[in-house]
RODO-2510 file (C-alpha; in nm, 4 decimals, decimal comma):
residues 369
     n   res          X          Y          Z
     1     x    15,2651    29,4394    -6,6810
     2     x    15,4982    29,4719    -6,4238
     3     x    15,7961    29,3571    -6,6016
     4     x    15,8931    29,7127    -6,6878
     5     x    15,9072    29,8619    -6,3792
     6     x    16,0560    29,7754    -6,0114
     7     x    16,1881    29,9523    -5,7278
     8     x    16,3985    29,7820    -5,4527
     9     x    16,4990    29,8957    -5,1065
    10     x    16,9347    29,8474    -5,0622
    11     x    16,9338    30,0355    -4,7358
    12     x    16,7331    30,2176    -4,4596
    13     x    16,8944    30,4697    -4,2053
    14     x    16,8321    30,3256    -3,8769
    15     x    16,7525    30,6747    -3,7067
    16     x    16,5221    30,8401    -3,9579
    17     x    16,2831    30,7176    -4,2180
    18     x    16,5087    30,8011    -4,4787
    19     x    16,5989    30,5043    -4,7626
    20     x    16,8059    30,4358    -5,0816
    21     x    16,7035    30,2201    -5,3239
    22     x    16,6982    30,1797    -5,7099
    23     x    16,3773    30,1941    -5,9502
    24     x    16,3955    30,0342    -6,2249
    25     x    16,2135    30,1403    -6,5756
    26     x    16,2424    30,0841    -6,9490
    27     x    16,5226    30,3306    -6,9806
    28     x    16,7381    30,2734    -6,7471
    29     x    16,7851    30,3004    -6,3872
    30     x    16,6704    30,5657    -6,1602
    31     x    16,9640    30,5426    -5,7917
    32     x    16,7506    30,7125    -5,5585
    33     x    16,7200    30,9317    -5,3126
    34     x    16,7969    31,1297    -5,6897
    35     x    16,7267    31,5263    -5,8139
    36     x    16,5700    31,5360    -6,1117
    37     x    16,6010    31,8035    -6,3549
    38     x    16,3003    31,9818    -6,5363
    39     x    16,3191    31,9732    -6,8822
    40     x    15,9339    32,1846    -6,9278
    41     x    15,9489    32,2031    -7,3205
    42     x    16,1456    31,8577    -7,3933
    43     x    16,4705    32,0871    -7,2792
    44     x    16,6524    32,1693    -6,9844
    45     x    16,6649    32,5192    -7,1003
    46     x    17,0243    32,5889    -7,2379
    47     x    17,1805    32,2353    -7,1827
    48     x    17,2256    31,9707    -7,4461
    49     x    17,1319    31,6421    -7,3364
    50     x    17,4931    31,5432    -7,3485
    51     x    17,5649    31,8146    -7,1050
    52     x    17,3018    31,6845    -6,8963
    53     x    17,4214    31,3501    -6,8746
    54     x    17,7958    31,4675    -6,7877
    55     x    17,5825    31,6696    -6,4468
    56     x    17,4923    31,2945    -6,2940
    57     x    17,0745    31,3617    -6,4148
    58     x    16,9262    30,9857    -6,4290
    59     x    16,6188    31,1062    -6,4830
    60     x    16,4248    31,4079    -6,6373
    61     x    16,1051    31,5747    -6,6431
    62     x    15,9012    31,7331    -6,9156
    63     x    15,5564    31,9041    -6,8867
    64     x    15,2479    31,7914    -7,0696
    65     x    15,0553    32,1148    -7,0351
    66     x    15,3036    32,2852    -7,2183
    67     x    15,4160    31,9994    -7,4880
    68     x    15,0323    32,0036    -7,5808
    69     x    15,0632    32,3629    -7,6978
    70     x    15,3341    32,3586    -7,8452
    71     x    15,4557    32,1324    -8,0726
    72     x    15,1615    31,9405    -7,9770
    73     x    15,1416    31,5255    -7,8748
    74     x    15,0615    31,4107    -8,1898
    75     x    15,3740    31,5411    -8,3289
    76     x    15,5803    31,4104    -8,0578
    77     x    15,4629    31,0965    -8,1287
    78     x    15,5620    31,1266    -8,5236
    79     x    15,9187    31,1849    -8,4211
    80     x    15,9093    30,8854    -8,2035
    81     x    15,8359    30,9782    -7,8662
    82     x    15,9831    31,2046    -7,6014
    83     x    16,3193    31,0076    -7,5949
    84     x    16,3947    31,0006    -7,9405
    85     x    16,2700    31,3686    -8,0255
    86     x    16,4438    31,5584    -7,7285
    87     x    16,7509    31,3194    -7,7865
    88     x    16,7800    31,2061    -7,4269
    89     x    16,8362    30,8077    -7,3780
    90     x    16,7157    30,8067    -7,0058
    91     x    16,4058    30,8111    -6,8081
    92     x    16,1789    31,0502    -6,8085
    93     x    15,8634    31,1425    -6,6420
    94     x    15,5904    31,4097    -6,7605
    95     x    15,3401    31,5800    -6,5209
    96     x    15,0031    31,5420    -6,5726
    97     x    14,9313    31,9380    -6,6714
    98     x    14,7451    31,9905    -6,2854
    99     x    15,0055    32,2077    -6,1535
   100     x    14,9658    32,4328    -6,4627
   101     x    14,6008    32,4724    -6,4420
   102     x    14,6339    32,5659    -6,0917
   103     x    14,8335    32,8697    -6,1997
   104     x    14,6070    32,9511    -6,4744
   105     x    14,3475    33,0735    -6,2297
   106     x    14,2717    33,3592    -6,3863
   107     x    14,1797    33,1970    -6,6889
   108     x    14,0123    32,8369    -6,6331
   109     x    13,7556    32,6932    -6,4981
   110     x    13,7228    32,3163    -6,2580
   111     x    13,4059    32,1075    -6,3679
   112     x    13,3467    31,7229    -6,2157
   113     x    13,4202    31,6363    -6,5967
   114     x    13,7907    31,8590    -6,6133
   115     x    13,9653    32,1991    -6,6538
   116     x    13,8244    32,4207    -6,9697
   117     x    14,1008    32,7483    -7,0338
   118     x    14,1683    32,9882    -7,2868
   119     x    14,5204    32,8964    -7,4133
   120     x    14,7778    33,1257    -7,3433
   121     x    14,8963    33,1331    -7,6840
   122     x    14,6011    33,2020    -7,9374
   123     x    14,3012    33,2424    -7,7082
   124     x    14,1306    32,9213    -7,7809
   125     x    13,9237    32,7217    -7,5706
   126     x    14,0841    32,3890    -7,4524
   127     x    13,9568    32,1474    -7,2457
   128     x    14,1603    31,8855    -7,0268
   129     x    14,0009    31,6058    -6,8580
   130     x    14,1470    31,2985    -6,6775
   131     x    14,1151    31,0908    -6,9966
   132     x    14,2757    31,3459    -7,1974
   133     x    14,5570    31,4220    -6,9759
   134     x    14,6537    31,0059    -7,0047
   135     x    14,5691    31,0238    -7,3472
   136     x    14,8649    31,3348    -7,4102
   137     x    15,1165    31,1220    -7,2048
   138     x    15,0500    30,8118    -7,3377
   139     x    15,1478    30,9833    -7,6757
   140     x    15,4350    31,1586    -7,5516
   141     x    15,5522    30,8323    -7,4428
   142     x    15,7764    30,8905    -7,0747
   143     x    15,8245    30,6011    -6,8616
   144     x    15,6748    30,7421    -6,5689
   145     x    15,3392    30,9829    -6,6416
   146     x    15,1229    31,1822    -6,3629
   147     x    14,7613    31,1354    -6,2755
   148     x    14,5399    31,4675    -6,3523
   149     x    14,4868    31,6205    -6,0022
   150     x    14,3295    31,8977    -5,8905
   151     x    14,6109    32,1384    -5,6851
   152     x    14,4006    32,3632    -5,4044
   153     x    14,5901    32,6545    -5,3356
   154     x    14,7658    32,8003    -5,0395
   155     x    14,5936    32,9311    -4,7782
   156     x    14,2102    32,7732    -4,8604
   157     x    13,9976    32,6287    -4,6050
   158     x    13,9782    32,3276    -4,5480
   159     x    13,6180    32,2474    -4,7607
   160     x    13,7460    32,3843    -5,0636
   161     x    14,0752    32,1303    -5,0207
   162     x    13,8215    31,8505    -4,9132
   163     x    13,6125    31,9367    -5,2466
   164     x    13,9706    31,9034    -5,4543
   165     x    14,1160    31,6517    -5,2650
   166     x    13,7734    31,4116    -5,3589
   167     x    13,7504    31,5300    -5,6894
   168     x    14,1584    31,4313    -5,7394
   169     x    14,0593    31,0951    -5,6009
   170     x    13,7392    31,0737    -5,8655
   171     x    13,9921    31,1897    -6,1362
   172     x    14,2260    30,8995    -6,0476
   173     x    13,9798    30,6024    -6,0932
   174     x    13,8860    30,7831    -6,4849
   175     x    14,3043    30,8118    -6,5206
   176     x    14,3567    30,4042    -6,4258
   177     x    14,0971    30,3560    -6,6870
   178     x    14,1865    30,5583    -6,9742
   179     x    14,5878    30,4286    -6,9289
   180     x    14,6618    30,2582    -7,1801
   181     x    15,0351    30,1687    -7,2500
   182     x    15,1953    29,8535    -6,9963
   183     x    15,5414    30,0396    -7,0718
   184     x    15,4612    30,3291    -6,9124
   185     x    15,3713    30,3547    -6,5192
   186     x    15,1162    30,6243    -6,3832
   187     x    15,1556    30,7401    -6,0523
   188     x    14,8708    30,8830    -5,8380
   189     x    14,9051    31,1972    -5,6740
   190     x    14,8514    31,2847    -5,2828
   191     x    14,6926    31,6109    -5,2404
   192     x    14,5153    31,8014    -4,9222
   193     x    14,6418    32,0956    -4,8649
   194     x    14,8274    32,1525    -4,4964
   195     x    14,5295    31,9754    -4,3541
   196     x    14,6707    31,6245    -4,2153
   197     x    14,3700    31,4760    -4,1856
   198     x    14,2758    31,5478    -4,5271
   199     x    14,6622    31,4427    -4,6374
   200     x    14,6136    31,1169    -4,4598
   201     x    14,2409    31,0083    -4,6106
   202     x    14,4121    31,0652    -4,9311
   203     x    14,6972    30,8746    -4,8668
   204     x    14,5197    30,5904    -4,7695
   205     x    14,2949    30,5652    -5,0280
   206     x    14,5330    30,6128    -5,3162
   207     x    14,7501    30,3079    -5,1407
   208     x    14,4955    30,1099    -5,2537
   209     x    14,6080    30,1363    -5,6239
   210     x    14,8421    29,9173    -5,7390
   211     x    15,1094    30,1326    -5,8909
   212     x    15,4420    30,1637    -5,9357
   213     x    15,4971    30,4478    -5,7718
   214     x    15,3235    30,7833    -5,5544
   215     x    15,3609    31,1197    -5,5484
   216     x    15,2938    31,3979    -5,3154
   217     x    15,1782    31,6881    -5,4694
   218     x    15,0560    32,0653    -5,3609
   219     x    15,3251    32,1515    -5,1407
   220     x    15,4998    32,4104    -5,2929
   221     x    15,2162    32,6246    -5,3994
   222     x    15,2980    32,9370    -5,1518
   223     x    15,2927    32,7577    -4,8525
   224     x    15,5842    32,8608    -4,5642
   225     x    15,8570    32,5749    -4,5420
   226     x    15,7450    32,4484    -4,1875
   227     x    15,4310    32,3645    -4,3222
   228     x    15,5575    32,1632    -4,6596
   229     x    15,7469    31,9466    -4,3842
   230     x    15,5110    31,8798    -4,1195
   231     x    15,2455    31,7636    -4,4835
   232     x    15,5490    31,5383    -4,5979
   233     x    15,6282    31,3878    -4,2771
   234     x    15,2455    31,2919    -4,2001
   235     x    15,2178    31,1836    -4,5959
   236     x    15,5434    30,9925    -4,7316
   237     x    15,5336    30,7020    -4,4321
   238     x    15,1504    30,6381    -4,5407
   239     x    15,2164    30,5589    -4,8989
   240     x    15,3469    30,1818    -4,9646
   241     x    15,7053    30,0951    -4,8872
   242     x    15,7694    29,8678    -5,1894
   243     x    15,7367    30,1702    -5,4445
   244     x    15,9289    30,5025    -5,4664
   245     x    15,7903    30,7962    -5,3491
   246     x    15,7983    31,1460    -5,5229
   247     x    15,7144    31,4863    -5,4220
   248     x    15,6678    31,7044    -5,6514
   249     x    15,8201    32,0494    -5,7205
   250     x    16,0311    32,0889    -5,4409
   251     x    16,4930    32,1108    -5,4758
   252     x    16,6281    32,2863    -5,2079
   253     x    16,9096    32,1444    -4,9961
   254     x    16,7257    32,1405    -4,6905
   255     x    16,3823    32,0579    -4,7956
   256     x    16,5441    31,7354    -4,9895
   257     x    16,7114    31,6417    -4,6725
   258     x    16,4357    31,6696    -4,4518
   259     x    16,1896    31,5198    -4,7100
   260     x    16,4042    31,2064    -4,7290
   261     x    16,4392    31,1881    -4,3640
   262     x    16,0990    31,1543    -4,3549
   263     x    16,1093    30,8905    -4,6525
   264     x    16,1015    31,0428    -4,9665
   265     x    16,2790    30,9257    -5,2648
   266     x    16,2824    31,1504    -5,5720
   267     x    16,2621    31,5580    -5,6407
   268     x    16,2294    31,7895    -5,9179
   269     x    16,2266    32,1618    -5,9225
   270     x    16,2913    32,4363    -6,1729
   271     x    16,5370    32,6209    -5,8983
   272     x    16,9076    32,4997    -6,0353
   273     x    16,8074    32,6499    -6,4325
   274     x    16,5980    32,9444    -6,3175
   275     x    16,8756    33,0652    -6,0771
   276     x    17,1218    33,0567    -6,3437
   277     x    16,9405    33,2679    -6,5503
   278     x    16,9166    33,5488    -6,2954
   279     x    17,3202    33,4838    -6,2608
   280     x    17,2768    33,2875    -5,9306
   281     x    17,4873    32,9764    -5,8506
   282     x    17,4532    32,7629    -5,5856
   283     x    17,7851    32,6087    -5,4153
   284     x    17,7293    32,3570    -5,0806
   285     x    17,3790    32,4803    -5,0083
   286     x    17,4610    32,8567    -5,0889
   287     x    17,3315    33,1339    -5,2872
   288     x    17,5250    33,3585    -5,5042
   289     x    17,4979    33,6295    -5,7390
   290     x    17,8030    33,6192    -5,9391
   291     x    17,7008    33,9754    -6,1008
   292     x    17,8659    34,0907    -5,7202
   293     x    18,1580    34,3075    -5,7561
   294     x    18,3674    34,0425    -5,5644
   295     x    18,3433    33,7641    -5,8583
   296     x    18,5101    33,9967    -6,1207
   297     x    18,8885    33,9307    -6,0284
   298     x    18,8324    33,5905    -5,8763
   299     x    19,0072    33,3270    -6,1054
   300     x    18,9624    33,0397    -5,8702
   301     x    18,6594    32,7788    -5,9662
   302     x    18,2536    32,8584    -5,8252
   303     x    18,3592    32,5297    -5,5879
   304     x    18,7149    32,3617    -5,6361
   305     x    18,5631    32,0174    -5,4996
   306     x    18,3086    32,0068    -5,8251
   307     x    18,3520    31,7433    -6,0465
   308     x    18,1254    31,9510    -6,2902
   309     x    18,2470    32,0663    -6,6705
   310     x    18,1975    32,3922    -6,5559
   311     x    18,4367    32,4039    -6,2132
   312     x    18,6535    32,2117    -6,3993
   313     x    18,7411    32,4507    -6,6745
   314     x    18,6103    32,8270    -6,5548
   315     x    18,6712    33,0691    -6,2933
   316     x    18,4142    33,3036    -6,1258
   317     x    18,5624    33,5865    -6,3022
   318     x    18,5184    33,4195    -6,6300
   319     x    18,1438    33,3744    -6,5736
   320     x    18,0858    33,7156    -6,4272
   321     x    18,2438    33,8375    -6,7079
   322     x    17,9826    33,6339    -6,9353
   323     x    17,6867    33,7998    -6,7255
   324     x    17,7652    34,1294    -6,7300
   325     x    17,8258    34,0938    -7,1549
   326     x    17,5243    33,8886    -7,1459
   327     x    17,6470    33,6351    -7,2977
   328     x    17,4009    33,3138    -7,3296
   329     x    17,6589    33,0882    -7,2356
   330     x    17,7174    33,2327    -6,8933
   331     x    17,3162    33,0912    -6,8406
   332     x    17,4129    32,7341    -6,9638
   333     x    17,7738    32,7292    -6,7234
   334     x    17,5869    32,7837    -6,4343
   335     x    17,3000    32,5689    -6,5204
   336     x    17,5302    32,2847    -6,5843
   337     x    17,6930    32,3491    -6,2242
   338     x    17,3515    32,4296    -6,0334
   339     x    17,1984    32,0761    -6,1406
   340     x    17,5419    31,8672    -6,0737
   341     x    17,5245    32,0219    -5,7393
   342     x    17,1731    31,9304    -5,6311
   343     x    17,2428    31,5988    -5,8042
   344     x    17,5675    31,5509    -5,6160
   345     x    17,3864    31,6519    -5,2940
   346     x    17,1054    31,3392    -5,3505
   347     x    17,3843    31,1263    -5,4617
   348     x    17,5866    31,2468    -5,1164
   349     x    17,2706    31,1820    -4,9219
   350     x    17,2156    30,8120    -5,0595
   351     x    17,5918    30,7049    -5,0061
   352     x    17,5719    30,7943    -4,6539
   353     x    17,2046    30,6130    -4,6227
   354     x    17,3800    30,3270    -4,7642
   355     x    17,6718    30,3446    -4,4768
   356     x    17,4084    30,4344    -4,2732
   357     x    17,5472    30,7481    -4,1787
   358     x    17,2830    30,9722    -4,2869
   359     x    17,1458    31,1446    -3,9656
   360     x    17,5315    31,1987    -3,8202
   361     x    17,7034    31,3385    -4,1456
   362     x    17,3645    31,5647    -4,2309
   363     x    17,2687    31,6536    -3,8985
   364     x    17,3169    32,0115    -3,9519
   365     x    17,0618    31,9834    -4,2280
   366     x    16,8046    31,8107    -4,0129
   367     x    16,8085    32,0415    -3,7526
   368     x    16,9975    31,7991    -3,5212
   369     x    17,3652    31,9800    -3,5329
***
């Protein structure tokens, strides 16, 4: 069973926790630390696949929640899979559909068996439980899928985590059973809320399932960014060392940093897409709206040291240009930049891990400089 998967350690910074390493799966390899790009709809909205590969992506992410509604599993599965549908050759990984039942407050309801909602899109009643969740991914077919977990909000006290956290754990057990595929690994998910305690009990007790890999979960659910680090640096050094660890939903410069300082190995986050479509770019760790007045007549690149299609063949004032005509491709220009430059910064991050110069060459970052 094991065959398909593997993850091994090349290097460990000899100051922080941080690590590189490579994980292994049935499409290819995964060079961590790594960014991973969210794909929600089997897309990473308004970039080919081709595109995607050209930003350094090794791995994507697509959402089950969402792929159930529309065009549904079963059709998926007709066309072949995720891979072969969505046209994209390399890993992939699809969430378990948790995250999006936690935003569907309004309209669902939490039950020992699973999570019964109206669907957003016609108004009927669907039910997802643990064995249903596995059952979607197993026919959507990604290398890596999620275990259904419940995802407490931010702030609750700390019974209602402890009721979500043990439910999550109950939920795991009736995910382990209902897998079904030996080509496809599961990961369990570490929830508890900003309650370290809770973090660690869960931590502990989902070590004790042999998988091929563990995520942290419910940390970017509203919570302020001192707390999402102080959860990951009590959480990632509980979870095993031989597997790769992933926390989920969070791609900003510094929170990556300080998350892999603290020994985390993968990321994904809707940030480098979303900001594009509100004309926002990000260049070394910075923010900018290239609507701004001061973009129109600047014909230099959005960063002159990008390797990305984008730097590579348009200016600023090009792309402004594009925004203010709304033009779709200005969205897809800066999308391709934003997710080569988070993926650049990971790929940055594990070069120096590997030279161990990580905590002198991203001091700053840490909090150190």
């Amino acid at each position: 069973m094991g065959s398909h998967f593997s993850y091994t350690c090349q290097a460990r910074c000899c100051v922080t926790k941080a690590r590189a390493g490579v994980f292994h799966t049935p499409h290819g390899v995964v060079k961590t630390p790594r960014f991973m790009p969210v794909g929600t709809l089997a897309n990473v909205k308004t970039v080919t696949p081709a595109q995607l590969r050209g930003t350094g992506a090794q791995m994507v992410l697509a959402n089950t929640y969402h792929l159930h509604l529309q065009p549904g599993e079963d059709l998926v599965a007709e066309a072949g899979g995720l891979h072969r549908f969505m046209g994209w050759d390399g890993p992939m990984l699809t969430d378990s559909g948790g995250f999006q039942v936690f935003s569907l407050s309004e309209m669902r309801q939490i039950s020992d068996e699973g999570v019964t909602f109206r669907s957003p899109r016609d108004g009927k009643i669907i039910q997802i439980t643990p064995e249903r969740s596995i059952q979607i991914q197993n026919a959507l077919g990604a290398d890596v899928i999620m275990a259904f977990d419940e995802c407490p909000p931010h702030p609750a006290t700390w019974d209602e985590v402890k009721r979500a956290t043990d439910r999550t754990m109950r939920w795991l057990e009736r995910c382990f059973a209902a897998h079904t595929r030996t080509d496809q690994a599961l990961f369990p998910i570490v929830q508890g809320g900003v309650y370290p305690d809770l973090r660690q009990e869960a931590a502990e007790a989902i070590a004790q399932y042999e998988a091929f890999g563990y995520a942290i979960g419910g940390v970017s659910v509203g919570e302020p960014p001192e707390l999402i680090e102080k959860i990951v640096q009590v959480t990632a050094p509980l979870l095993p060392e031989d597997k790769p660890r992933y926390l989920m939903g969070v791609g900003t410069h510094k929170e990556m940093v300080r998350a892999i300082a603290a020994g985390v190995d993968l990321f994904d986050c809707v940030i480098p897409t979303r900001l594009a479509r509100h004309g926002a770019a990000l260049v070394q760790g910075d923010r900018w709206n290239l609507k701004n007045n001061r973009f129109r007549r600047d014909f230099t690149p959005l960063d002159d040291t990008c390797p990305c299609y984008t730097c590579q063949n348009f200016t600023r004032a090009y792309i402004s240009h594009l925004l203010h005509a709304r033009e779709i491709l200005a969205f897809t220009l800066i999308s391709i930049h934003n997710i080569t430059e988070l993926v650049r910064f990971t790929q940055r991050i594990r070069e120096a891990i590997l030279g161990d110069r990580f905590a002198v060459e991203f001091a700053e970052w840490l909090g150190h400089g």
